[in-house]
N, C-alpha and C positions, 0 to 999 in steps of 0.2 A: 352412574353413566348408563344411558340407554344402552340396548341391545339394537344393534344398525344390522339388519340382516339382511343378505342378498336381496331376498322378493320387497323387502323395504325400499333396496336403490333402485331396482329395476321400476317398482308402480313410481315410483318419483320422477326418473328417468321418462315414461312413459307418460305421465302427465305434463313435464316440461321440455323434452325435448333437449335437457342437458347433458353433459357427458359423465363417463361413470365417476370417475375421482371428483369432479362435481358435487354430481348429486350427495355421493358418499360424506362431501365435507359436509356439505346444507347440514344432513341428515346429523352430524356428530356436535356441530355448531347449535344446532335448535334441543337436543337430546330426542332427537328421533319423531317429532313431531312435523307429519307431512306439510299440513299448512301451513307452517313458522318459515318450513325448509323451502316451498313453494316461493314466499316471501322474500327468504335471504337471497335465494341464487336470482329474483329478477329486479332486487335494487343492486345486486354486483352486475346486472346486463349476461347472466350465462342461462336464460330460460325462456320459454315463447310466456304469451302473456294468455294467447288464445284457450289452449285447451282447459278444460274443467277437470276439476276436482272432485274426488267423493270415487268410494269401492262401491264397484256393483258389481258383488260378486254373486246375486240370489237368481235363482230361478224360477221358473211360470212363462207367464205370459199377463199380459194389459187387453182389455178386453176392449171395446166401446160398441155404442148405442145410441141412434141417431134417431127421431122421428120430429119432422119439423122443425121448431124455433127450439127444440129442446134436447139436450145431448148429455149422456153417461159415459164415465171412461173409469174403468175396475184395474186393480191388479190381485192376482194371486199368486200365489210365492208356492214353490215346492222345491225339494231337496235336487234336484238333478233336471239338465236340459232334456231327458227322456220321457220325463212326464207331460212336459208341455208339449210332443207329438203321441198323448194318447188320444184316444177320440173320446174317452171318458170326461177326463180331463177338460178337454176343450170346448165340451159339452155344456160342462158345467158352468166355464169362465161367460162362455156364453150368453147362461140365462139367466147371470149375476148380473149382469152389463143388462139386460132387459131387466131384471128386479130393479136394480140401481136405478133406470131413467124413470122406474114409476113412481117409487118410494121414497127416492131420496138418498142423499150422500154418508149417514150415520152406519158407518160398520153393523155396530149393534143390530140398530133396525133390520141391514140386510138381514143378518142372520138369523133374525126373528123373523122372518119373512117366510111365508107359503111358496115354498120352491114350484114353478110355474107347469113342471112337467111332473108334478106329484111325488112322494115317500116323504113326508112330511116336510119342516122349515127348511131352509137353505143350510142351518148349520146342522140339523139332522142329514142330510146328502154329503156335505161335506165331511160329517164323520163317516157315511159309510164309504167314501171314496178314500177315504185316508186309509180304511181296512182292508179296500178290495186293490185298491193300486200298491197299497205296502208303502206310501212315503207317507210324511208329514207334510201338508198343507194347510196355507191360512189365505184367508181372503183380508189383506193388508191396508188397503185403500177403495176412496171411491170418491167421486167429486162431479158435480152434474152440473150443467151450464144453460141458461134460457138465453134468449134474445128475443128483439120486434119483429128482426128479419127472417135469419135459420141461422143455427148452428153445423157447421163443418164438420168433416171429419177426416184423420186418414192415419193408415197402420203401415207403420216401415217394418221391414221382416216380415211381412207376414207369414204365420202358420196356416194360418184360414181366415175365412174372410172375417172382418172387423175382430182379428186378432193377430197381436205379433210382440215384437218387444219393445218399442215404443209405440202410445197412442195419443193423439192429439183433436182435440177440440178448439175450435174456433166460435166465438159469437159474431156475429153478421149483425147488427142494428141496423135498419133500413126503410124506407118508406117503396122502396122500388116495388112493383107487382111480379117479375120476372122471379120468379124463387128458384127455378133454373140456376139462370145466368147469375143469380147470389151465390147457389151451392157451389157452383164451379169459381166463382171467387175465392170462396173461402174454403177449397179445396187448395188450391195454390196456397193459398196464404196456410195454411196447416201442414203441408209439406216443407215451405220455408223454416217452419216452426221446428219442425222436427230435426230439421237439416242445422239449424243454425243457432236453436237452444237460449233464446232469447231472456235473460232474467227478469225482463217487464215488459209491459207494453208501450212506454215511453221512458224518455230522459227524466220528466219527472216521476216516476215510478219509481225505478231505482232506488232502493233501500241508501239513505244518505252514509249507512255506518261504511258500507263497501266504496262510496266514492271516499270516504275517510284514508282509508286505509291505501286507496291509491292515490292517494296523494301523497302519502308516509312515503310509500314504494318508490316515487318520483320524485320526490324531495330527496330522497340519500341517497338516489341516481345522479342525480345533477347537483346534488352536492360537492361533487371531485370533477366537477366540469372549468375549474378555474373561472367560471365566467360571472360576470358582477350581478349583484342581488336583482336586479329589476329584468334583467333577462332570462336569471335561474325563474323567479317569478311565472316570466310567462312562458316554458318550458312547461313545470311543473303542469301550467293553468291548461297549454294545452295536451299535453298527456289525459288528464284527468277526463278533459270534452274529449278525445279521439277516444278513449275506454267507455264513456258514457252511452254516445253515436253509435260503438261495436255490441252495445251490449242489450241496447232498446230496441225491440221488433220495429216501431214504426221509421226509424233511425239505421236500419240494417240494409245492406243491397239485398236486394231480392233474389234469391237464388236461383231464379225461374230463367232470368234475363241476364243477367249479370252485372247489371248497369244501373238502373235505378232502384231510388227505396222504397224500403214496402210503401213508405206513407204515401209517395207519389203514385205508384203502381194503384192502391184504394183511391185518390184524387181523381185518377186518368179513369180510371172506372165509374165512378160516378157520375162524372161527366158523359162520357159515352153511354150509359143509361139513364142521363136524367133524372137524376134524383140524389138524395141523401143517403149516402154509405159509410158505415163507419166501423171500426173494426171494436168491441167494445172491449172484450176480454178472450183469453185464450188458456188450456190447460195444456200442460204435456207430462204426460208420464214414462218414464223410461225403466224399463224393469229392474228393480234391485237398488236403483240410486238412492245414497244412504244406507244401505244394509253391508254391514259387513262380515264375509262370512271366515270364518276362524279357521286359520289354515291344517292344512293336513297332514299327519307323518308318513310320506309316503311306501314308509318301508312299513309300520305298522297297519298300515291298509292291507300289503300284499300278505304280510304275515297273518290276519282276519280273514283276507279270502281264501289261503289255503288252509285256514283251519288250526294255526301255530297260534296258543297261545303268547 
């Protein structure tokens, strides 16, 4: 039998919105597997369906890099939220995110790379910075975006500028001349991004295994609905399309306005400047998501920092 620990009910708790005897059962029912338990409690109807998934419990910061039709967005990961307010540090994430938009997205590569402000390759600086700040640092990702038109950009949290703990990229395809009035589009539309954590850029985007799986979810919901197969049916069919709608950028309300969807919001644009606009593709990185960092004995911390074996 799993081990159902506190900080177990509470991240579950805090990803669904459920209560604690709840969550606790989810958690005893699945054997302690957050995802299964995510699953149980919202085909019994005791969980929000909104919030996401996934520990982010690491540290750094996301960098990005913007020049024209073309755009970089880096993370780098360090032991503690103290590192990402050194100016060392931030230095650094910095001229990884300009490495990155010249070179390319290959980890590797970066670190093979001629660090821009000189002391050799990028992964030779990053060792000396792992000696002179005293943590352990890696540069974890990197992912670079072109378009016709311009690529967007924008940092929530910001620590500094084109740095914080989420960064997001937009591609703009366009014929418009105004690269302006594109940037500033696709500035809105990367705030929404950030804001609203879109898993595609369309309904057909959508990874078909996840509309799978909410359909299972809606199916044993409406299962104990007493009501006859052809209405259980189209229950299920619309649950499925209202999770699909919530979960596709161009399908989402716009968070700018409140009212209409991105897709329209890009339509109504386009229109008002005359020309073809199209949202092509989009990145977002959120620092830490999918890392999970291994929890800690608080009382064997205290006892290390006074020096008690």
């Amino acid at each position: 039998m799993a081990n159902i620990t506190a900080t177990l009910v509470k991240e579950l708790r805090d990803l669904t919105g459920a209560g604690m005897m709840d969550a606790k059962k989810a958690l005893v029912e699945v054997e302690g597997e957050i995802e299964k338990a995510i699953d149980w409690l919202r085909a019994k109807g005791l969980a929000s369906a909104a919030k996401k998934s996934g520990r982010t419990a690491a540290e750094g910061l996301v960098g990005v890099a913007v020049s024209g039709n073309r755009g970089a967005v880096v993370e780098v990961n360090a032991e503690t939220d103290f590192v990402a307010k050194n100016a060392q540090f931030q230095g650094f994430v910095k001229e990884v995110a300009g490495v990155a938009l010249a070179k390319g997205e290959k980890v590797e590569d970066l670190l093979a790379a001629d660090y821009p402000a000189g002391g050799g390759s990028v992964q030779d600086v990053l060792t000396h910075n792992i000696a002179t700040i005293g943590e352990q640092q890696v540069l974890r990702r990197a992912e670079v975006l072109e378009a016709t038109g311009v690529v967007a950009s924008y940092i929530h949290n910001a620590a500094a500028p084109g740095l914080g703990k989420i960064g997001v990229l937009v591609a703009i395809d366009s014929d418009i001349a105004d690269k302006d009035a594109l940037m500033a589009i696709g500035k809105q539309v990367a705030m929404h991004v950030a804001a609203a954590n879109p898993l595609a850029l369309s309904i057909e985007h959508i990874d078909p295994s996840l509309l799978e799986r909410e359909r299972a979810i809606a199916t044993e919901k409406a299962a104990g609905s007493g009501k006859p197969a052809d209405i259980i049916e189209r229950m299920v069919d619309g649950a499925v399309k209202k999770f699909a709608g919530e979960q596709a950028l161009l399908s989402q309300v716009f968070v700018i306005d409140g009212k209409s969807k991105v897709g329209d919001f890009i339509a109504t644009e386009a229109k008002r400047l005359s020309g073809n606009l199209l949202v092509a593709k989009f990145i977002r990185f959120q620092l830490g998501e999918g890392i999970e960092k291994a929890e800690s004995d608080f009382a064997a911390e205290v006892a290390a920092a006074a020096g008690v074996a």
